[in-house]
C-alpha positions in Angstrom: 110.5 92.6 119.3 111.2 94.8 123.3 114.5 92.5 123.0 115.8 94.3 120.2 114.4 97.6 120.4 117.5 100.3 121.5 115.8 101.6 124.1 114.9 105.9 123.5 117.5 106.1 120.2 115.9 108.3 118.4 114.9 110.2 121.1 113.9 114.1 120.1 113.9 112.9 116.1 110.8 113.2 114.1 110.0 110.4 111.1 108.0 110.7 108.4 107.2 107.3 107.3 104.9 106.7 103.8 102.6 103.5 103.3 102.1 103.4 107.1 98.8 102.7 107.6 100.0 98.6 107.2 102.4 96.2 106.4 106.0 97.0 106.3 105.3 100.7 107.1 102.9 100.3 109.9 106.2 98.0 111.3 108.7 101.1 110.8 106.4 103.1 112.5 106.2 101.1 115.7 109.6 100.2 115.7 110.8 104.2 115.6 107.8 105.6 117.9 109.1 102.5 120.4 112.7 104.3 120.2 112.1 107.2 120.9 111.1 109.2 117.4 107.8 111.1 116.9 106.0 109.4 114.1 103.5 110.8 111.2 102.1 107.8 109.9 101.5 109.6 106.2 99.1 107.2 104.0 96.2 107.6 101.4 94.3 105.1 103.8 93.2 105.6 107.2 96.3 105.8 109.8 94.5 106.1 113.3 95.0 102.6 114.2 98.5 102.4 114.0 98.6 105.8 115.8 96.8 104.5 118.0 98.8 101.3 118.9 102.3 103.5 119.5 100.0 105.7 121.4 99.0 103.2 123.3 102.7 101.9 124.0 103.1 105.4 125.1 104.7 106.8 121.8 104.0 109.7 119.9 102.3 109.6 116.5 99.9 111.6 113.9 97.9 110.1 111.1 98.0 112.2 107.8 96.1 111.2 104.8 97.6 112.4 101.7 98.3 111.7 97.9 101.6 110.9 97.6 101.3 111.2 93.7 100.1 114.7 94.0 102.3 117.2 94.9 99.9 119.5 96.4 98.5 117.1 98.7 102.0 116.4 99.6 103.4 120.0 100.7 100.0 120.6 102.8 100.7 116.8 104.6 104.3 118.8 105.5 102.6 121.7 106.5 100.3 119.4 108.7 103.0 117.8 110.2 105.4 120.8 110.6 102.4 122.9 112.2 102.4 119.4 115.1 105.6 118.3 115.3 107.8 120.5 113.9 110.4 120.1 111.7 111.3 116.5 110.4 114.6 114.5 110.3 113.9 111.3 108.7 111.9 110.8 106.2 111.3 106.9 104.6 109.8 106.3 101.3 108.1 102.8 101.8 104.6 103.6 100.0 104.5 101.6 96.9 102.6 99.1 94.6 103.2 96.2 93.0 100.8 94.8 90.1 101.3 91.2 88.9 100.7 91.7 84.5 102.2 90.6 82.1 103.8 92.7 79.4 101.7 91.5 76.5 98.8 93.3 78.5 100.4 96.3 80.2 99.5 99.4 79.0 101.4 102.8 79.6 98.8 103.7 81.6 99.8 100.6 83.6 103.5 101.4 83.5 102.6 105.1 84.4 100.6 104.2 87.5 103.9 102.4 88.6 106.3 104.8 88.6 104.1 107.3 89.3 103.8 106.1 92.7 106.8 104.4 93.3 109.5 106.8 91.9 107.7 110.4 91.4 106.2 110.0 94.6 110.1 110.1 95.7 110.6 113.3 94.4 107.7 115.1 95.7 108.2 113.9 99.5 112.1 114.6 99.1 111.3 118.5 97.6 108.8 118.5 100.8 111.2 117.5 103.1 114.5 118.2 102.9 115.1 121.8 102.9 114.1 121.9 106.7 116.8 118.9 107.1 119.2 121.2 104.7 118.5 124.4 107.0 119.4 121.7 110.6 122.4 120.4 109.1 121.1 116.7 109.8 118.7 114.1 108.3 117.9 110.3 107.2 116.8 109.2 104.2 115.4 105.6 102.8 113.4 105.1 100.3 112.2 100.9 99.8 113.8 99.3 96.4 113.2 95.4 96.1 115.1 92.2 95.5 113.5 91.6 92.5 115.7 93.7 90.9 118.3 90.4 91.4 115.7 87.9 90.7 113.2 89.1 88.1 109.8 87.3 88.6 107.7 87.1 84.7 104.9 90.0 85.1 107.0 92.1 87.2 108.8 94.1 83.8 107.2 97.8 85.3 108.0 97.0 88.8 111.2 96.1 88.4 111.7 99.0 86.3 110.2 101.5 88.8 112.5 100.0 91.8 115.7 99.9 89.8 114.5 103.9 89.6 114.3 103.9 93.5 118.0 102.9 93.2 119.1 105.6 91.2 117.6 108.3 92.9 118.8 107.1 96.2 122.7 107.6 95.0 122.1 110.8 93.1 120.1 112.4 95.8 122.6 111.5 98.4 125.4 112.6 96.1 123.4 115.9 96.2 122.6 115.8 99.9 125.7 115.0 101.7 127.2 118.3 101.8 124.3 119.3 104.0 125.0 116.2 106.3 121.8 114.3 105.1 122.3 110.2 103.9 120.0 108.5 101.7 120.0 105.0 101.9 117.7 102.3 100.0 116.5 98.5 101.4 116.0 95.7 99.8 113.7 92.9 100.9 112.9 90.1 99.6 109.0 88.9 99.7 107.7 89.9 102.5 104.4 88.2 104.1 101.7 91.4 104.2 98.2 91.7 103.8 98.9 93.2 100.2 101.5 90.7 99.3 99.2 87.6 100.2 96.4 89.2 97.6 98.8 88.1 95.1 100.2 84.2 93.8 100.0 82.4 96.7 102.7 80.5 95.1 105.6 83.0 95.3 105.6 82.2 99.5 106.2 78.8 98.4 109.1 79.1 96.4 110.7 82.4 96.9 111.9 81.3 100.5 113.8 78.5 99.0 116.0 80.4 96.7 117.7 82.3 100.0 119.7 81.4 102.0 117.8 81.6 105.3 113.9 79.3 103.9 111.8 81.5 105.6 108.7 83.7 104.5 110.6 87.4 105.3 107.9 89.5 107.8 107.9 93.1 108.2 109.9 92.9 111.4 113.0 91.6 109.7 113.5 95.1 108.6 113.0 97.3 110.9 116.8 96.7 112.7 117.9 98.0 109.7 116.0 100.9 109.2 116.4 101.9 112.6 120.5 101.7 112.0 119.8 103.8 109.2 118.2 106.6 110.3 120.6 106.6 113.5 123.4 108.7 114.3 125.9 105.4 113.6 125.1 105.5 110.0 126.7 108.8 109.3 129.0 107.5 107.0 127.0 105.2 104.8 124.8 107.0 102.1 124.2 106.1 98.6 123.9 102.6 99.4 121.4 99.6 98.6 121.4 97.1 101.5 120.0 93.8 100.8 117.7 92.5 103.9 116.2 89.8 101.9 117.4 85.8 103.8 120.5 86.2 101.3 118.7 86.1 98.1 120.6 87.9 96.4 124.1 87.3 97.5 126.2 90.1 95.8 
């Protein structure tokens, strides 16, 4: 990945990055600590390790365990990271779940536990965060949406759902946003190999990759380009937007 790192970019920028403890997150944390940014890994699990690999690459990084469902727990994790890094400019939304069920058995409980993670969570880190980007004028927004929304997968009906929320809330809250110079941007990816996703139909790595364009299992690395153009000072002028990073699944 040192080929395609842009060397000290977000130098002086501090990311908040959800879900960071592993998988996708874990890779937008290395990839922004590498350029530059001062990183709070901010997870329900146990973020030391990835901490400790950006420390070890000479980057600066926190662990902070918080509920992300709980607003509480989410305005002292703010407090936390505002009391050791200061105020923070980019804040990514990439926590999330995704429960294989079919309707017949879903609950509301089920559906609740969905979007109560990955759309509510949304709001509470977003009402934690962005008045100190409001106050500076500047910040970066992206929250993680899906493909799926495309290509609906049977057993997916609250996921889909939930991430067709993500959408929404991305172009409202940059409609809101922009007078005070912050974007808000979603990504799409397609299935992406992670410890999480494997638990699931070991199928889906067999065919998803063929309906794109590029037949290839997507890994977390494959987004992190994008996120980094995000969150830079060349995407000033795009907010609002979904961008699909998904081996041109959904060609739209």
């Amino acid at each position: 990945m040192s080929d395609r790192i842009n060397e000290r970019r977000h130098e002086g920028r501090t990311a908040v990055i959800t879900g960071a403890a592993a998988g996708i997150g874990r890779a937008y944390a290395l990839r922004l600590a590498a350029e530059g940014a001062a990183v709070a890994v901010l997870d329900r699990a146990d973020g030391t390790a990835v901490v400790k690999e950006i420390a070890d690459a000479g980057g600066r990084a926190i662990a902070v365990q918080a509920d992300l469902t709980d607003p509480a727990s989410v305005v002292a994790a703010q407090g936390e990271i505002a009391e050791q890094f200061g105020p923070v400019d980019v804040l990514v939304n990439n926590a999330g779940i995704y429960p294989n069920q079919p309707f017949d058995t879903m609950t509301f409980e089920d559906w609740r536990a969905v979007f109560t993670l990955n759309v509510d969570a949304l709001f509470h880190t977003a009402k934690a965060f962005t008045p100190g980007m409001r106050e500076r004028g500047w910040g970066r927004i992206v929250n993680m949406t899906s493909n799926s929304i495309g290509l609906v997968i049977p057993g997916f009906a609250h996921y889909v759902a939930s991430k067709m929320g993500v959408i929404g809330f991305t172009r409202g809250l940059a409609t809101d946003l922009a007078d005070a110079g912050i974007t808000v941007n979603a990504i799409a990816p397609s299935l992406v190999r992670t410890a999480t996703a494997e638990a699931g139909p070991a199928e889906f790595f067999d065919a998803v990759p063929q309906l794109q364009a590029i037949h290839r299992v997507q890994v977390p690395e494959d987004l992190t380009g994008m996120l980094s153009f995000l969150v830079s000072d060349d995407a000033a002028f795009v907010t609002g937007q979904t961008l699909y990073v998904d081996g041109g699944l959904v060609r739209s």
